[in-house]
mmCIF entry with sequence, helices, sheets and N, C-alpha, C, O atoms, coordinates in Angstrom:
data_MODEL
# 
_entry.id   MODEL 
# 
_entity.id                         1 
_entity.type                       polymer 
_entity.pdbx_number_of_molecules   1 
# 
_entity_poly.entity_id                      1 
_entity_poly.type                           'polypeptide(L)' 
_entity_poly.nstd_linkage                   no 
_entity_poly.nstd_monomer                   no 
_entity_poly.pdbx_seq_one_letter_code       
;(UNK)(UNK)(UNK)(UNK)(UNK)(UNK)(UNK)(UNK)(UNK)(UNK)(UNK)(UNK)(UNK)(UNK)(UNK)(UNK)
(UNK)(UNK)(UNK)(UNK)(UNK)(UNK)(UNK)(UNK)(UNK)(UNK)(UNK)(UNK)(UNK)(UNK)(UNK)(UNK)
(UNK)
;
_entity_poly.pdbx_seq_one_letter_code_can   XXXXXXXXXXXXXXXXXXXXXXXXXXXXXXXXX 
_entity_poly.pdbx_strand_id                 A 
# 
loop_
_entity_poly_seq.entity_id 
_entity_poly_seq.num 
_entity_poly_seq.mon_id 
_entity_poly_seq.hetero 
1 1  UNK n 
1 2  UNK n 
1 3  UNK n 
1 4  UNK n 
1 5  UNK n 
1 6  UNK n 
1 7  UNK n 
1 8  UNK n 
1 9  UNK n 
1 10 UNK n 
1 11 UNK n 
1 12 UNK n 
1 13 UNK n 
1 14 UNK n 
1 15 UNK n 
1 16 UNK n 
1 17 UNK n 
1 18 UNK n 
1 19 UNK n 
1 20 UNK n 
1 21 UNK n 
1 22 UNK n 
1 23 UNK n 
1 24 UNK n 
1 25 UNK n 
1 26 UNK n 
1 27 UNK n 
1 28 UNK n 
1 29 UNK n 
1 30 UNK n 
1 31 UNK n 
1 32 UNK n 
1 33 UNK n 
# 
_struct_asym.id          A 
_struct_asym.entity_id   1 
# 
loop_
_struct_conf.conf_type_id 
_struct_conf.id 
_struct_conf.pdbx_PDB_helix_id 
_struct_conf.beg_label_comp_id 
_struct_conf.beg_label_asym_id 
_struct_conf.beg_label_seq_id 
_struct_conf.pdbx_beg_PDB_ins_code 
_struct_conf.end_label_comp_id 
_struct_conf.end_label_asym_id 
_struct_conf.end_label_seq_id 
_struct_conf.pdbx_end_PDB_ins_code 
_struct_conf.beg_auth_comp_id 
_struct_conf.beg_auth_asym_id 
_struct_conf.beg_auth_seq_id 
_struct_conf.end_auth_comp_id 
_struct_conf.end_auth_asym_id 
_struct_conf.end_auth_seq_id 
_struct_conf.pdbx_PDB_helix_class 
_struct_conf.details 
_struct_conf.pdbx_PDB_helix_length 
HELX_P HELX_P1 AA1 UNK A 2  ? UNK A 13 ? UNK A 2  UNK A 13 1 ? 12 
HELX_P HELX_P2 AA2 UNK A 15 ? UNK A 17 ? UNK A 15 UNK A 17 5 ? 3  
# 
_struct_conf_type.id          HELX_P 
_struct_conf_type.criteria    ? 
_struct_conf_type.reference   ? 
# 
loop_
_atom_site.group_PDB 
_atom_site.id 
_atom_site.type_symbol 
_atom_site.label_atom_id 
_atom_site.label_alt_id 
_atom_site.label_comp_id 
_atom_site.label_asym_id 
_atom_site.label_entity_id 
_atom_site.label_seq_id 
_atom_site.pdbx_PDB_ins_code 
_atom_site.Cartn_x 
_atom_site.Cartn_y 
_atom_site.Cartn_z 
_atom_site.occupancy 
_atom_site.B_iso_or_equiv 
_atom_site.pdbx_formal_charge 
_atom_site.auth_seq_id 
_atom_site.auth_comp_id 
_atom_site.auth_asym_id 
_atom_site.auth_atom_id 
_atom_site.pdbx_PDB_model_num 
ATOM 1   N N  . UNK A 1 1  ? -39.983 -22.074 28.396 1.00 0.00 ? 1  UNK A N  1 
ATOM 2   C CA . UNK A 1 1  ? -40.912 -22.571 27.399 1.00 0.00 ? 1  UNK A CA 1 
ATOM 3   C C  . UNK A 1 1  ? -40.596 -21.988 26.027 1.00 0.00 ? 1  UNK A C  1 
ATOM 4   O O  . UNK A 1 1  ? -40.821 -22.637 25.006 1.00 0.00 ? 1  UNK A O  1 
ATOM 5   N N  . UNK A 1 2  ? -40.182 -21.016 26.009 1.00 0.00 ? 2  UNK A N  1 
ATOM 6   C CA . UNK A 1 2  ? -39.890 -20.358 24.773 1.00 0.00 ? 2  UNK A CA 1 
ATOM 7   C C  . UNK A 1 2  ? -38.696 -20.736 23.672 1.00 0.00 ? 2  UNK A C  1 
ATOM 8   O O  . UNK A 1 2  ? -38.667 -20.398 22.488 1.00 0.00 ? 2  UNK A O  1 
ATOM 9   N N  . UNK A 1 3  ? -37.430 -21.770 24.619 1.00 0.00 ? 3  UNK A N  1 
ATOM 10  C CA . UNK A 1 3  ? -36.764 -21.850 24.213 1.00 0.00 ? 3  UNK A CA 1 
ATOM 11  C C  . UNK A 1 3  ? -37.002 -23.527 23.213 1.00 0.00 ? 3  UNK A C  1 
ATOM 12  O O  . UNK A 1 3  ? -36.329 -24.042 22.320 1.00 0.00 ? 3  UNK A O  1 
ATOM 13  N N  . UNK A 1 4  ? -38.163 -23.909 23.854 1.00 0.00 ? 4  UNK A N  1 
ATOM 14  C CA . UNK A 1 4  ? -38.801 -25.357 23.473 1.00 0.00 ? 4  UNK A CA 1 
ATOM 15  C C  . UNK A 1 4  ? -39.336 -24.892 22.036 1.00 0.00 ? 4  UNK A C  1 
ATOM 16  O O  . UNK A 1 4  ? -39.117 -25.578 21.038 1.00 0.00 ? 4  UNK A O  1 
ATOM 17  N N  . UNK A 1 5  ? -39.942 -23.869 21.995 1.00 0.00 ? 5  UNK A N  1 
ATOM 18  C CA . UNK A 1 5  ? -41.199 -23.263 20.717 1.00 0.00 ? 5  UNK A CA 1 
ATOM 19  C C  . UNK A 1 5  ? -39.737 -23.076 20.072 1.00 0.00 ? 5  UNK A C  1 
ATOM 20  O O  . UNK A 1 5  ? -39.481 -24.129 19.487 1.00 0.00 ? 5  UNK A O  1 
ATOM 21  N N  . UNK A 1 6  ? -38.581 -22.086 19.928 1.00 0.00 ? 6  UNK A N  1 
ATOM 22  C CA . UNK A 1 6  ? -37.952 -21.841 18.685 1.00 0.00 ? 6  UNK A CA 1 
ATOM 23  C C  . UNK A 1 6  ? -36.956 -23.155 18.389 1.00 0.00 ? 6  UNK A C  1 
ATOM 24  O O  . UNK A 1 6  ? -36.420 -23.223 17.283 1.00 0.00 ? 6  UNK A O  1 
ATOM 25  N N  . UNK A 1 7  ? -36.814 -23.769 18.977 1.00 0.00 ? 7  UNK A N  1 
ATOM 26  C CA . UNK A 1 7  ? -36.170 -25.099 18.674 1.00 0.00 ? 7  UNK A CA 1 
ATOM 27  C C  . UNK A 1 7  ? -36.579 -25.836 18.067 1.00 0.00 ? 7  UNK A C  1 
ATOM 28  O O  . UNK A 1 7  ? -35.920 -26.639 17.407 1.00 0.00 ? 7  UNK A O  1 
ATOM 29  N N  . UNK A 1 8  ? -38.015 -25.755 18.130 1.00 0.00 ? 8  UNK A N  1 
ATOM 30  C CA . UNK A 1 8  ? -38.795 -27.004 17.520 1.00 0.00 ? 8  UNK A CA 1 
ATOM 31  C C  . UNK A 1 8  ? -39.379 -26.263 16.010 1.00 0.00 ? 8  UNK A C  1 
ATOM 32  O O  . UNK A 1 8  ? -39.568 -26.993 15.037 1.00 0.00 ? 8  UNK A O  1 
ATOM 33  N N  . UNK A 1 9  ? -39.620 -24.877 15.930 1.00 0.00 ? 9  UNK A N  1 
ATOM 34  C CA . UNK A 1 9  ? -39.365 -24.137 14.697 1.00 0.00 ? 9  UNK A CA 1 
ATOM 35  C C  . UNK A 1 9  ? -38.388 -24.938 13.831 1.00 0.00 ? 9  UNK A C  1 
ATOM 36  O O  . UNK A 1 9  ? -38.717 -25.649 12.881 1.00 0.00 ? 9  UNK A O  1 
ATOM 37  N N  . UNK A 1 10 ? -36.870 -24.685 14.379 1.00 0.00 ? 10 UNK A N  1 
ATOM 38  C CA . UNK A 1 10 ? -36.018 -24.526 13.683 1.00 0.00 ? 10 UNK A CA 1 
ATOM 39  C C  . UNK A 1 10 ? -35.956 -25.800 13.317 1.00 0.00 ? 10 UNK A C  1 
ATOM 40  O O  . UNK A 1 10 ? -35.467 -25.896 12.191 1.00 0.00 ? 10 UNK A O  1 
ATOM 41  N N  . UNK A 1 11 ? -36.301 -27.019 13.885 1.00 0.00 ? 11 UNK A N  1 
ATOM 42  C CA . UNK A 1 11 ? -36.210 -28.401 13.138 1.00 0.00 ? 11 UNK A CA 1 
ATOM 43  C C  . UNK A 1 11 ? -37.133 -28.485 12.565 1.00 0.00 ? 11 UNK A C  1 
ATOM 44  O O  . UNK A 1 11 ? -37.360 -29.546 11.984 1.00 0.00 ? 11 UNK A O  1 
ATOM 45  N N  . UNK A 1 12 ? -37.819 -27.679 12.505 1.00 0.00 ? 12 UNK A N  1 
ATOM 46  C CA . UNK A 1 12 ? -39.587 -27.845 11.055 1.00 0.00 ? 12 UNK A CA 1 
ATOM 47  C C  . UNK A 1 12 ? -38.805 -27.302 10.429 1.00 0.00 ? 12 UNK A C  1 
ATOM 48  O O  . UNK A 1 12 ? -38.979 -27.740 9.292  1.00 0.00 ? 12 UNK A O  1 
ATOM 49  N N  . UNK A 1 13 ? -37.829 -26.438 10.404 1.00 0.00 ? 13 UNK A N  1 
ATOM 50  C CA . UNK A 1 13 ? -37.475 -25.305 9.200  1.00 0.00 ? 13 UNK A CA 1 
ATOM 51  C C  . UNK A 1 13 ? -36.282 -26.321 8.449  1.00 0.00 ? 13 UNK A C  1 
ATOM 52  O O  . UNK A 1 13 ? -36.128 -26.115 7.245  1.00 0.00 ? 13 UNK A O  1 
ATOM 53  N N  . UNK A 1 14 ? -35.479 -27.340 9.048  1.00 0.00 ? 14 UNK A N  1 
ATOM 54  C CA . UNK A 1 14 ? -34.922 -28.400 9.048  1.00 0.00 ? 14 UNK A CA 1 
ATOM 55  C C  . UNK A 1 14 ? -35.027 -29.471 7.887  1.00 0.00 ? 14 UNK A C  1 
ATOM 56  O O  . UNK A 1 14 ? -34.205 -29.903 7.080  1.00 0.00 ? 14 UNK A O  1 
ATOM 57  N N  . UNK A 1 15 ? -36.369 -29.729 8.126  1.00 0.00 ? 15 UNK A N  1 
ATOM 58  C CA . UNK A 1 15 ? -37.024 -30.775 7.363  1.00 0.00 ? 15 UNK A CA 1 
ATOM 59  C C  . UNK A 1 15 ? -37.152 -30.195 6.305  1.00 0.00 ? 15 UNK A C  1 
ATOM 60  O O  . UNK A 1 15 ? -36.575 -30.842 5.431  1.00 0.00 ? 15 UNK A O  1 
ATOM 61  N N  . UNK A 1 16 ? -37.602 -29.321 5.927  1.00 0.00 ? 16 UNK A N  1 
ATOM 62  C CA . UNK A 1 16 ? -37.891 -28.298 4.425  1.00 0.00 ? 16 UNK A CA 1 
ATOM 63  C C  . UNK A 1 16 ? -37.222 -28.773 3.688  1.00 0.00 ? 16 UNK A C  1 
ATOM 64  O O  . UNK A 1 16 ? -37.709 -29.217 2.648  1.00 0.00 ? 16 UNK A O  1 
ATOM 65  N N  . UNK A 1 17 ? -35.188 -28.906 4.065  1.00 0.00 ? 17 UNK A N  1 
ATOM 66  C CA . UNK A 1 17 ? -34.458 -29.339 3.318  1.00 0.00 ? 17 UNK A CA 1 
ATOM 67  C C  . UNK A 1 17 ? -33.860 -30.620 3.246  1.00 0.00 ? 17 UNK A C  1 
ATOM 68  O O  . UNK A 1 17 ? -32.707 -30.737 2.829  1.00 0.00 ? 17 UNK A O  1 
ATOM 69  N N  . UNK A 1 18 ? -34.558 -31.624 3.625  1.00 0.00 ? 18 UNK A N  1 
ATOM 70  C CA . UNK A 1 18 ? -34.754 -33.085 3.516  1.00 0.00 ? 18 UNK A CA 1 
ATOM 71  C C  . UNK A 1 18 ? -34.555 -33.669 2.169  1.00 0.00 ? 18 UNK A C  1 
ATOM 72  O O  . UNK A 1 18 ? -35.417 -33.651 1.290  1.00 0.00 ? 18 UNK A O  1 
ATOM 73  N N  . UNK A 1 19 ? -33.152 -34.288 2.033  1.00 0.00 ? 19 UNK A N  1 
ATOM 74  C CA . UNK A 1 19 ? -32.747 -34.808 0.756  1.00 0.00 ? 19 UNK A CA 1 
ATOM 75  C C  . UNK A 1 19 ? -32.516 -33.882 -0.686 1.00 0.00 ? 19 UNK A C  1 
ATOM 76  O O  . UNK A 1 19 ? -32.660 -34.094 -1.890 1.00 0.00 ? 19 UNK A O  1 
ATOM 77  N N  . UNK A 1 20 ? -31.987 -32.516 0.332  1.00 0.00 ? 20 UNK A N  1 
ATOM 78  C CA . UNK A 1 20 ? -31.591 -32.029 -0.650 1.00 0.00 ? 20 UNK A CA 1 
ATOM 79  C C  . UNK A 1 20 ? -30.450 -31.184 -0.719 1.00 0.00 ? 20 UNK A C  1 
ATOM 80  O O  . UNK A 1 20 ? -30.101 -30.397 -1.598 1.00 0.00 ? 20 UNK A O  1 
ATOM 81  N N  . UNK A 1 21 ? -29.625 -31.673 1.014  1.00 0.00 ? 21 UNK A N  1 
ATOM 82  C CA . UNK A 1 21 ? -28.606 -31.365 1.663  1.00 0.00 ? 21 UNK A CA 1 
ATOM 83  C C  . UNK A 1 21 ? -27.105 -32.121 1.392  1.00 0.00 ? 21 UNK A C  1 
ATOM 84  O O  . UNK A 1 21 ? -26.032 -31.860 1.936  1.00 0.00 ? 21 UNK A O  1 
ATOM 85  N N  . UNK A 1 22 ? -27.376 -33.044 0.464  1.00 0.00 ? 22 UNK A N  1 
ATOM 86  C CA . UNK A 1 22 ? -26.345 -34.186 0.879  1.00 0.00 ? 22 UNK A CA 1 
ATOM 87  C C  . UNK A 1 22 ? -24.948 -33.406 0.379  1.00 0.00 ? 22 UNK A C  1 
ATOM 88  O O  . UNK A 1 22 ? -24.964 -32.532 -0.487 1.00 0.00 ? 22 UNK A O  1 
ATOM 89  N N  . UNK A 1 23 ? -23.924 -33.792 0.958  1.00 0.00 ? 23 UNK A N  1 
ATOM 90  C CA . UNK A 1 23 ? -23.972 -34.517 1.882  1.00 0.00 ? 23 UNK A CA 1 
ATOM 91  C C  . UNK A 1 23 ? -23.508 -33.824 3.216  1.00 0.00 ? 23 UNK A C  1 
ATOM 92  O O  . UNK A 1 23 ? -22.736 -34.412 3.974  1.00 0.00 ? 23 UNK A O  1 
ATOM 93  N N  . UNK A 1 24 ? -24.031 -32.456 3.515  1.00 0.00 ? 24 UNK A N  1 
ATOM 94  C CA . UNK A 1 24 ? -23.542 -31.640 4.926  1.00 0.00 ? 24 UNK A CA 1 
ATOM 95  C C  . UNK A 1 24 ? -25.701 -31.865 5.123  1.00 0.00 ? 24 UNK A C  1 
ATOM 96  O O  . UNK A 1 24 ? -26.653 -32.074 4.371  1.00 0.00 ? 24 UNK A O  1 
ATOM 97  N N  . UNK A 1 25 ? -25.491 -31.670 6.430  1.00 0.00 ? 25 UNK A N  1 
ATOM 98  C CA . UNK A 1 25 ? -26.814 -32.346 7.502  1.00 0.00 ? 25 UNK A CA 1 
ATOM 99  C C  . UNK A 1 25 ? -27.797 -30.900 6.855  1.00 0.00 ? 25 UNK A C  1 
ATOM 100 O O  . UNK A 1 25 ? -27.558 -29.837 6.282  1.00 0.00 ? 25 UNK A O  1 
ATOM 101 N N  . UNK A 1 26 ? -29.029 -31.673 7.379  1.00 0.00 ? 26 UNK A N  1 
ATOM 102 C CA . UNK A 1 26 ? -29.631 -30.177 7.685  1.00 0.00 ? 26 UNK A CA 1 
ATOM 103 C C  . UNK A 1 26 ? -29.632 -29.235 8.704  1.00 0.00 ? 26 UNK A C  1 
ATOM 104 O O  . UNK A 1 26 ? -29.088 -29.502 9.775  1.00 0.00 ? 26 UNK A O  1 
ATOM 105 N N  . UNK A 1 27 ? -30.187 -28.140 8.504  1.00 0.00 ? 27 UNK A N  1 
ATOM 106 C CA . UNK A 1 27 ? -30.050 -26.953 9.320  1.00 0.00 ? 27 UNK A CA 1 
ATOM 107 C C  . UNK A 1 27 ? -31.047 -25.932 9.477  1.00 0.00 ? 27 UNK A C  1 
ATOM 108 O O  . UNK A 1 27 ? -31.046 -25.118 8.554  1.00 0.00 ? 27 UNK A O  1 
ATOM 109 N N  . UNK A 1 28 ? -31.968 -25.725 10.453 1.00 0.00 ? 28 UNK A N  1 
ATOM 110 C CA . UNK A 1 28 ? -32.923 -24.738 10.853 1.00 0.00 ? 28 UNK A CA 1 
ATOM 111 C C  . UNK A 1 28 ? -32.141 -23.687 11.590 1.00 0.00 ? 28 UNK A C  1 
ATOM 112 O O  . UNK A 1 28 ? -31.351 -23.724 12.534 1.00 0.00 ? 28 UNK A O  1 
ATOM 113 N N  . UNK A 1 29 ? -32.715 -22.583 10.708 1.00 0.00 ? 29 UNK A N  1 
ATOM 114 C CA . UNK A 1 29 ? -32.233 -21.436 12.111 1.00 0.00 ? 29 UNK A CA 1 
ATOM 115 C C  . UNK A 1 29 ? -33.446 -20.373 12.241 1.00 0.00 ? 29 UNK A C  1 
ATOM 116 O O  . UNK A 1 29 ? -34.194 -19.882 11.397 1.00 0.00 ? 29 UNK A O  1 
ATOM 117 N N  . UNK A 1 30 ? -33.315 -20.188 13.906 1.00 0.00 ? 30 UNK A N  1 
ATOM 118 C CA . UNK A 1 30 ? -34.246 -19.282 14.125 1.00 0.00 ? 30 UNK A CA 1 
ATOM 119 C C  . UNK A 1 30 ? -33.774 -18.324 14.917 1.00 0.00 ? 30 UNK A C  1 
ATOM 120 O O  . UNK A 1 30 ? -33.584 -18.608 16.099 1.00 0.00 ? 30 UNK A O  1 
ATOM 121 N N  . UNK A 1 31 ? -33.395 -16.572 14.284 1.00 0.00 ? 31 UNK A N  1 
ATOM 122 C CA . UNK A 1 31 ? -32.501 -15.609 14.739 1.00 0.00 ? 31 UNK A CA 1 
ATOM 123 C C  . UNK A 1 31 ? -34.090 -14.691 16.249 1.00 0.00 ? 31 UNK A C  1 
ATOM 124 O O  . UNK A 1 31 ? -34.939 -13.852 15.948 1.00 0.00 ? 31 UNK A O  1 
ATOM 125 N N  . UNK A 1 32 ? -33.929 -15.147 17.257 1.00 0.00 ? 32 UNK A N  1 
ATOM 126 C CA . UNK A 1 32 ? -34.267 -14.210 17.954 1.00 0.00 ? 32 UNK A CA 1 
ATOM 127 C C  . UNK A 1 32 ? -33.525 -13.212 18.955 1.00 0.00 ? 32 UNK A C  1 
ATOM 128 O O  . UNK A 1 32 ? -32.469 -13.361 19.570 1.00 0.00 ? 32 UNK A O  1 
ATOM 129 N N  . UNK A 1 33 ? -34.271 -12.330 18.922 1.00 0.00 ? 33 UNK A N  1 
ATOM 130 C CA . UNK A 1 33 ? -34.075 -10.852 19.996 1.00 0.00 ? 33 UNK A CA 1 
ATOM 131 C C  . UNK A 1 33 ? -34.260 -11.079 20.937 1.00 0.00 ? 33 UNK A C  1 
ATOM 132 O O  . UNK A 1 33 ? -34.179 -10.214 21.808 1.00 0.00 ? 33 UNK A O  1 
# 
């Protein structure tokens, strides 16, 4: 389950940079321990 919660972080963190990436994709990262 845990690995569902930081994944889905990291594509909210994703969207943040929505149209302002062009032209390499976006990118969420979430560094856990």
């Amino acid at each position: 389950m845990q690995d569902e919660f930081y994944m889905a972080r990291a594509l909210k963190l994703a969207q943040r940079g929505r149209f302002t990436t062009h032209p390499n994709p976006n990118v969420g990262c979430v560094i856990v321990n």
